[in-house]
N, C-alpha and C positions, 0 to 999 in steps of 0.2 A: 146823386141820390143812390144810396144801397139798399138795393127792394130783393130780401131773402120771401122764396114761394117754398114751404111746406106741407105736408099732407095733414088735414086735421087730424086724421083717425090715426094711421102709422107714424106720423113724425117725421115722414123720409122727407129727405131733401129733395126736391123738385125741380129748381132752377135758381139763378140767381141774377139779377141786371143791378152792374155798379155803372154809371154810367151819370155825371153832372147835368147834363142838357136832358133828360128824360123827367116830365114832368107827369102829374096824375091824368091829366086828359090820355095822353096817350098810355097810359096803361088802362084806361078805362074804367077809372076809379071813381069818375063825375057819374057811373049809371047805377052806383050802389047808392041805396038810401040809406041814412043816417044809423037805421039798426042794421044794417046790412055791413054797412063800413065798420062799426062797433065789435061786430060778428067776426070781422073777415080778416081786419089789417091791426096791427099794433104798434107803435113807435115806441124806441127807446132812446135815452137821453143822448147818445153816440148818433144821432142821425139816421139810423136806421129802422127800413122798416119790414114789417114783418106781413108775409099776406099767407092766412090759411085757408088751402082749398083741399080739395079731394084729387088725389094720386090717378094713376088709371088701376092700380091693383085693386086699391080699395072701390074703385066706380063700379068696379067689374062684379066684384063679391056685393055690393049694394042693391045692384043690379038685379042678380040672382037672388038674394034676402033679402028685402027693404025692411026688415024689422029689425036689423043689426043697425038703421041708424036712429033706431031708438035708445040703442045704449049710449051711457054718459061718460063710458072710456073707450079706449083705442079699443079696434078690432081684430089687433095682434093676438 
């Protein structure tokens, strides 16, 4: 399984686990709920999947402004 982690807001690349034997349990993908998974992960027809979370750059500016994550584009 190829589980690419991006940043919702900037886009950067985050990390990435290519790895056969790694199943959703252990990435803890069984504690999101159905809109949350909707939200978070995406699959493409190549097997791969996509998880979009929050960077620590963008946490940190979040953090400071919580009303930048009212906006509906990146934070760049």
């Amino acid at each position: 399984m190829e589980v690419n982690y991006f940043c919702r807001y900037c886009n950067s690349t985050i990390g990435r686990i290519d790895h056969d034997g790694v199943t959703e349990v252990q990435l803890g993908f069984h504690w999101l709920t159905p809109e949350e998974r909707k939200d978070i992960i995406s699959y493409d027809s190549d097997g791969r999947t996509t998880v979009r979370v929050v960077c620590e750059t963008c946490q940190e500016m979040l953090n400071r402004n919580p009303e930048l994550s009212l906006l509906s584009r990146p934070l760049q």
